[in-house]
matplotlib code that plots the C-alpha trace (Angstrom):
import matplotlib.pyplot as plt

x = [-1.2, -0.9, 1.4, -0.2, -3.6, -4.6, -7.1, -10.4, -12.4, -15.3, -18.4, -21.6, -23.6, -27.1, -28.6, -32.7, -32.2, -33.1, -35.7, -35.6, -34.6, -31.4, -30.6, -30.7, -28.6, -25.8, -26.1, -25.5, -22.4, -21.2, -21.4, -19.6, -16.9, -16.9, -16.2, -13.6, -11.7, -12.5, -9.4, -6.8, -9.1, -8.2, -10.3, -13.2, -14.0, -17.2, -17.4, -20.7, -24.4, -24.4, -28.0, -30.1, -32.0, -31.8, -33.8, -33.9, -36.8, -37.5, -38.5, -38.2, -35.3, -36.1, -36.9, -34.1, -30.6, -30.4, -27.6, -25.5, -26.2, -25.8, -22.5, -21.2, -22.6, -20.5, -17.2, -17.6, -18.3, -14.8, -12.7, -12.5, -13.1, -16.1, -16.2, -19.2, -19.5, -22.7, -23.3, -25.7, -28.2, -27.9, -26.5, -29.8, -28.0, -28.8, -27.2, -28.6, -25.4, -23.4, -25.6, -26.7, -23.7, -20.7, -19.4, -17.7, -20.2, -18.7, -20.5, -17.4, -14.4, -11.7, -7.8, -6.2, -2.5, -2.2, 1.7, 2.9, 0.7, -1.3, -5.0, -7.7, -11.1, -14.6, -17.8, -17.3, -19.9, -20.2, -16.3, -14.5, -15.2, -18.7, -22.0, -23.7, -26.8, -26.3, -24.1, -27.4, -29.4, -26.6, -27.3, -31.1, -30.8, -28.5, -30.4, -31.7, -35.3, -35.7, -34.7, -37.1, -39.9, -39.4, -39.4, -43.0, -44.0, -45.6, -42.6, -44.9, -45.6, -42.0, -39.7, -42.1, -41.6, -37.9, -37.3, -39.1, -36.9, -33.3, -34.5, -34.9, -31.5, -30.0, -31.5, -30.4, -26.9, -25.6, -24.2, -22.4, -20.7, -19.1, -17.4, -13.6, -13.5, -9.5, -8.9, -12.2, -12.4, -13.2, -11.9, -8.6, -9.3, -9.5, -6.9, -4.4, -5.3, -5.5, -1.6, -0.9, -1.7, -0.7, 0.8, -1.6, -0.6, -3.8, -7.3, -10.1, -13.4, -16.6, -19.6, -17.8, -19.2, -16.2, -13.1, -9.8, -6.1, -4.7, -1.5, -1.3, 2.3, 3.8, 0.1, -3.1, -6.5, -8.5, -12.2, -13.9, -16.1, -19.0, -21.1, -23.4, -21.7, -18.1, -17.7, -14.2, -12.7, -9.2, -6.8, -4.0, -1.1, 0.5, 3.2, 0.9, -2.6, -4.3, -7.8, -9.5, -12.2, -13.9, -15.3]
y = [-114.3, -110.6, -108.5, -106.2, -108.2, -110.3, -112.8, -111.9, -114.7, -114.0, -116.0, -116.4, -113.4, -115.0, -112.7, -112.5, -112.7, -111.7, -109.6, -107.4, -104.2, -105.5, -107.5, -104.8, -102.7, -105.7, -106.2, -102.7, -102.9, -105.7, -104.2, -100.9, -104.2, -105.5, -101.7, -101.0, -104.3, -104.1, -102.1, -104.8, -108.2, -110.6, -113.4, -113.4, -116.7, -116.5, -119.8, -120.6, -119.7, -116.0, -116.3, -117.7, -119.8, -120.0, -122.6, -122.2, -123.2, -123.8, -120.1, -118.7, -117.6, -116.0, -112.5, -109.8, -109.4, -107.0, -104.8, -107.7, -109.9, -106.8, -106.2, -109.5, -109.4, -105.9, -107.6, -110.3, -108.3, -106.3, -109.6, -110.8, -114.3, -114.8, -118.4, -119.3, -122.3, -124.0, -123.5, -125.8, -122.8, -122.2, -125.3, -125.9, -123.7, -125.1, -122.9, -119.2, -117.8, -119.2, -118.3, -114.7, -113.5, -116.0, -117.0, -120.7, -122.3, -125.1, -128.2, -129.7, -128.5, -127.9, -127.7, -124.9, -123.7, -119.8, -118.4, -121.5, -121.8, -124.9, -123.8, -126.4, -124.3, -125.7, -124.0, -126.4, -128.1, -131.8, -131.6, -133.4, -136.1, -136.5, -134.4, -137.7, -135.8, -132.8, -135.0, -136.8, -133.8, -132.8, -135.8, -135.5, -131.6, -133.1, -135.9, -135.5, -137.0, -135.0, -131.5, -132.5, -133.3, -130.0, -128.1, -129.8, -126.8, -123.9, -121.1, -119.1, -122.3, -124.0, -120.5, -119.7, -123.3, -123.2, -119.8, -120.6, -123.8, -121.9, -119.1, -121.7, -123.5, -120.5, -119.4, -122.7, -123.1, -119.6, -118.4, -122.1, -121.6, -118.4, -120.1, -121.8, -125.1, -126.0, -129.2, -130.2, -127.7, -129.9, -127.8, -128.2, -131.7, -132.4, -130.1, -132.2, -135.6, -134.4, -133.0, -136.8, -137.5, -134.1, -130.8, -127.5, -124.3, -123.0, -124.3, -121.7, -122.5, -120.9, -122.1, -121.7, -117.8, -117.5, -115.5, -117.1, -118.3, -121.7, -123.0, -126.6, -128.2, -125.6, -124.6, -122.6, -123.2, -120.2, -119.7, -116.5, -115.7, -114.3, -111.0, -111.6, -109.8, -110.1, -108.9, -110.7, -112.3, -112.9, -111.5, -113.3, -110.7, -113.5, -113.7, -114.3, -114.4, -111.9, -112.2, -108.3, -106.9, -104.6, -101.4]
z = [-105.7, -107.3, -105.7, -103.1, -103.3, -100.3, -99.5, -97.1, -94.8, -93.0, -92.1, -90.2, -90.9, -90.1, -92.1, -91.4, -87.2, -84.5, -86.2, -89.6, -88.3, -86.8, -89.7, -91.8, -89.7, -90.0, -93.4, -94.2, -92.2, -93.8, -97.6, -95.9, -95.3, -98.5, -100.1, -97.5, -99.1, -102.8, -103.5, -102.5, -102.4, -105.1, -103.5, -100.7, -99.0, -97.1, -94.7, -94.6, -92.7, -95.0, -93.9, -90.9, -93.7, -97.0, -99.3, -103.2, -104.6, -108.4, -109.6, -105.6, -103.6, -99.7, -100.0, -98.7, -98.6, -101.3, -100.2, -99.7, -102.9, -105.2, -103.5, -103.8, -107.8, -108.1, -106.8, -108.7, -111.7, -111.1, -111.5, -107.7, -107.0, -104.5, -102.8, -100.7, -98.4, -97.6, -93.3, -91.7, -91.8, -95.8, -97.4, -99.5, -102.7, -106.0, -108.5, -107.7, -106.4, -109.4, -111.9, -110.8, -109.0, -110.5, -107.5, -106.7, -103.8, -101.7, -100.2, -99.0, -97.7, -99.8, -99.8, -101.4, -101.9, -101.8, -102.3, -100.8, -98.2, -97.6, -96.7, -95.1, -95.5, -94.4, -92.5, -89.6, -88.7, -87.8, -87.7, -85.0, -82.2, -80.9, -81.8, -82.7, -82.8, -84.7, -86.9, -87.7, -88.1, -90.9, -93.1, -93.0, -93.9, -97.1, -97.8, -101.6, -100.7, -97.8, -100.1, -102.8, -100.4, -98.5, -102.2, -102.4, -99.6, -100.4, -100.2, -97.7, -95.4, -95.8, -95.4, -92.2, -90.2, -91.1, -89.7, -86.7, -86.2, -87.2, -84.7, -82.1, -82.6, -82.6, -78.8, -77.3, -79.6, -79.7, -76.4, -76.0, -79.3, -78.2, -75.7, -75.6, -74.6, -74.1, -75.0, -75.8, -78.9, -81.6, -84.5, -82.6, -81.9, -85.7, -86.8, -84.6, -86.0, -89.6, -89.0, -88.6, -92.5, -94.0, -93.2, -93.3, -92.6, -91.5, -90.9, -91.2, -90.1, -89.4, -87.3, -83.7, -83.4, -81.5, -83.1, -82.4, -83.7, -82.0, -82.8, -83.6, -84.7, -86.8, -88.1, -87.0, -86.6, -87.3, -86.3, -88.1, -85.5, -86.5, -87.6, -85.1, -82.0, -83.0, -86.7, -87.0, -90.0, -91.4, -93.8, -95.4, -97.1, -99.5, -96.0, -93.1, -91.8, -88.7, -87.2, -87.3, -86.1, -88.5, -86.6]

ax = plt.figure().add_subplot(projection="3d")
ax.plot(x, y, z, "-o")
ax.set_aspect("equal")
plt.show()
């Protein structure tokens, strides 16, 4: 890790809700993030759901996000490492992010050492006990059959019904996520159980919309929050790592 150079996470942007105006409005406050950290960011990890649906067809990518794709392209063009993580509301990237912007996207999550720091990073979702459901819903969204038939859709017609659904989940799901659940967080839940097998200094995780820093047996689980209602994310200096708020 260069000297004085640190290490930004952030996630869940959910770029495109609750309506167009509002979105806007967020995104433009997230790119004023991004150029209050370009001066000392060597690497930026975004964990995953960047936008409230995302599909790339063959010659078609969702219309919008301008401000933040051209920002991300910039940084990456000035030599700092952009990592992107597929959410559960954008994991259907096929190579447009790499290819036009040169960032590193994620499926899985990964295991990294920074400055001697063991780092478990991973959007979140389906991670941990239970969620039988939602666990299932995962592996038919990543199912290659189910992707190819759904690129079969009209962009109009298949962008429109998706929208509609990933507005709906995000109604019933969002207010629960936001909320601390003790014992019963399952972030926590497997952070504890993967200390068993290995040591990791911190886990960082998205997904939860709910900012926070538990301490687990000599390590941390972090949860970014999200840039919804909380606009949280993490820096790590090289020595430690701090939740912040951005205002």
């Amino acid at each position: 890790m260069n000297t004085n150079k640190k290490i930004y996470f952030a996630s869940d942007f959910h770029l495109g809700i609750p309506d167009h105006k509002s979105s806007i409005e967020r995104e433009k406050k997230i790119v004023h993030w991004l150029d209050s950290i370009k001066h000392d960011a060597s690497e930026i990890y975004l964990v995953g759901d960047l936008f409230d649906f995302w599909f790339e067809f063959n010659l078609v990518v969702p219309k919008g996000f301008v401000r933040l794709l051209g920002k991300l392209a910039e940084l990456s063009d000035s030599g700092i490492n952009i990592h992107v993580f597929h959410g559960n509301h954008d994991l259907w990237q096929f190579g447009y992010l790499e290819n036009e912007i040169g960032c590193k996207v994620h499926a899985k999550a990964i295991k990294t050492e920074i400055n001697g720091k063991k780092f478990y990073i991973a959007h979140g979702d389906g991670i941990g006990p239970g969620q039988t459901f939602f666990k299932f819903l995962l592996a038919f969204y990543r199912n290659y059959f189910f992707q190819r038939l759904f690129a079969f859709f009209h962009p109009s017609v298949g962008l429109s019904i998706s929208y509609w659904f990933s507005k709906r989940s995000r109604e019933k799901t969002y207010e629960g996520n936001a909320n601390y659940y003790g014992d019963k967080e399952y972030h926590v839940i497997f952070a504890k159980e993967y200390l068993e097998l290995e040591h990791v200094d911190y886990f960082i995780f998205g997904h939860r919309h709910l900012a926070m820093d538990v301490e687990v047996k000599n390590s941390h689980v972090i949860n970014l929050g999200d840039w919804i209602k909380q606009f949280s994310y993490a820096v790590f200096d090289g020595e430690k790592l701090e939740l912040k708020k951005y205002e």
